[in-house]
C-alpha positions in Angstrom: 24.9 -238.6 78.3 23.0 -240.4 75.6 24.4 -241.3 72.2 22.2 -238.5 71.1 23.1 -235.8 73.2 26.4 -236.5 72.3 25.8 -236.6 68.7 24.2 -233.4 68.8 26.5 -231.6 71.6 29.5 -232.3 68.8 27.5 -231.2 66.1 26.9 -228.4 68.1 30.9 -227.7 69.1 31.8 -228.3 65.4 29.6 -225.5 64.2 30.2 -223.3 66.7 33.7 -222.7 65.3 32.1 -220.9 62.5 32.3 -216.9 62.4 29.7 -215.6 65.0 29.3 -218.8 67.0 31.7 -219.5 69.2 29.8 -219.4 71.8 28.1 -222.5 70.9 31.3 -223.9 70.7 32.4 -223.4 74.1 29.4 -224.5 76.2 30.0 -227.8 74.7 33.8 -227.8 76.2 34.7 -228.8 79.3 37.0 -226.1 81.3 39.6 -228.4 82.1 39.5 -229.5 77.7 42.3 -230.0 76.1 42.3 -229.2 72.6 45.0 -231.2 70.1 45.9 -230.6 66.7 47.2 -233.6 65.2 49.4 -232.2 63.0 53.6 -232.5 62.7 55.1 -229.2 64.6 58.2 -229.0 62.3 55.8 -228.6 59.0 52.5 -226.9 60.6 52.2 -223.9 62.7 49.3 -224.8 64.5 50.2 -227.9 65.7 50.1 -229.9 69.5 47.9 -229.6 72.7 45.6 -226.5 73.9 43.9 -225.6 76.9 40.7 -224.0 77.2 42.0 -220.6 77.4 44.9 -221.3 74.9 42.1 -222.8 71.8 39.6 -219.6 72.8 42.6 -217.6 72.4 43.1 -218.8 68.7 39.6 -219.2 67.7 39.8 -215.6 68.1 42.3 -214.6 66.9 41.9 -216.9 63.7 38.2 -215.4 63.2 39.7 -211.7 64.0 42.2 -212.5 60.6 39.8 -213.4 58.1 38.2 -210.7 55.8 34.3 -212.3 56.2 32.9 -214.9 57.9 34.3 -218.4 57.8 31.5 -221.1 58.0 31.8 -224.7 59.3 29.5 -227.4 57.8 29.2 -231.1 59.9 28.6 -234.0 57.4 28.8 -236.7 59.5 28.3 -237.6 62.9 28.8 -240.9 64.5 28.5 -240.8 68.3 28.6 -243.6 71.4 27.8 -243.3 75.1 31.6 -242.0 75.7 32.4 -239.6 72.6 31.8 -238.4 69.1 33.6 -238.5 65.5 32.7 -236.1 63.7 33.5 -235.0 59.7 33.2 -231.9 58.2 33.9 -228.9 56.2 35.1 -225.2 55.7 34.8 -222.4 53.8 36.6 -218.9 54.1 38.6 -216.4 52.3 41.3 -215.0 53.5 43.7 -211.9 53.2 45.3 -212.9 50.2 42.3 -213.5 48.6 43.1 -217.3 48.2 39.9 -219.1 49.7 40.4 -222.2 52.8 38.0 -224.9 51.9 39.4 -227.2 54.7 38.5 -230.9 55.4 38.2 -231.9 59.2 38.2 -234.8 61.5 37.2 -234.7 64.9 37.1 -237.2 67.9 35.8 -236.1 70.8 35.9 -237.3 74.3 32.9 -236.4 76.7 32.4 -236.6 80.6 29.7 -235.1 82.7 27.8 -234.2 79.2 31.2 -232.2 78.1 34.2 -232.6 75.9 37.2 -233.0 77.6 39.5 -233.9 75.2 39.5 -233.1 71.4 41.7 -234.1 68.4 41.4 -232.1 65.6 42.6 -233.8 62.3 43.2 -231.0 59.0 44.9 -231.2 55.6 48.0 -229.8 56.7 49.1 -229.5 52.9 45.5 -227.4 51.7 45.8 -225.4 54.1 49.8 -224.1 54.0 48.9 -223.7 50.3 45.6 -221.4 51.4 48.2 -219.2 53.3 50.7 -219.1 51.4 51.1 -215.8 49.1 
């Protein structure tokens, strides 16, 4: 793929996580993807590797929990012949009425126009405080 079809296929995965869109999302990901949240297990739920199935399986249910939509905004893309980085941002409110506006990093591996591997960086600390009651 070109550095442009990459820049725009992670653009593309990145705001397909938003409510209503995750569709978009996964025609971007590879089946064989593996999906990582960087975060530390022993303070953050959601935390480690994902397939395919496993990351579709909480999109879902993460979208299913929220009251309204939850909308993912990419500002910033930076993209090579190989993968992407991508920044960006959330906005949601949740049961407790408490809203998520998350921070994101993304680095995104590509193959045969693709992602096949994806590390998801979050504030672990904004977010345990959005869910917390």
């Amino acid at each position: 793929m070109t550095i442009e079809q990459n820049r725009a296929s992670a653009r593309r995965l990145v705001e397909g996580l938003s409510t209503g869109r995750l569709s978009d999302a996964l025609d971007v990901l590879d089946d064989a993807a593996v999906w990582t949240v960087m975060a530390d297990p022993s303070s953050f739920p959601v935390s480690g590797s994902m397939s395919r199935a496993a990351f579709i399986e909480h999109m879902e249910r993460f979208h299913a929990s929220l009251p309204d939509a939850i909308s993912v905004t990419v500002t910033n893309v930076i993209a090579d012949e190989a993968g992407a980085a991508v920044e960006a941002v959330s906005r949601a409110r949740l049961h407790n009425g408490k809203h998520l506006d998350q921070a994101y990093h993304f680095a995104f591996e590509f193959r045969d126009a693709k992602v096949v591997a994806a590390r998801e960086y979050i504030d672990t600390a904004r977010a345990l405080a959005a869910f917390s009651e």
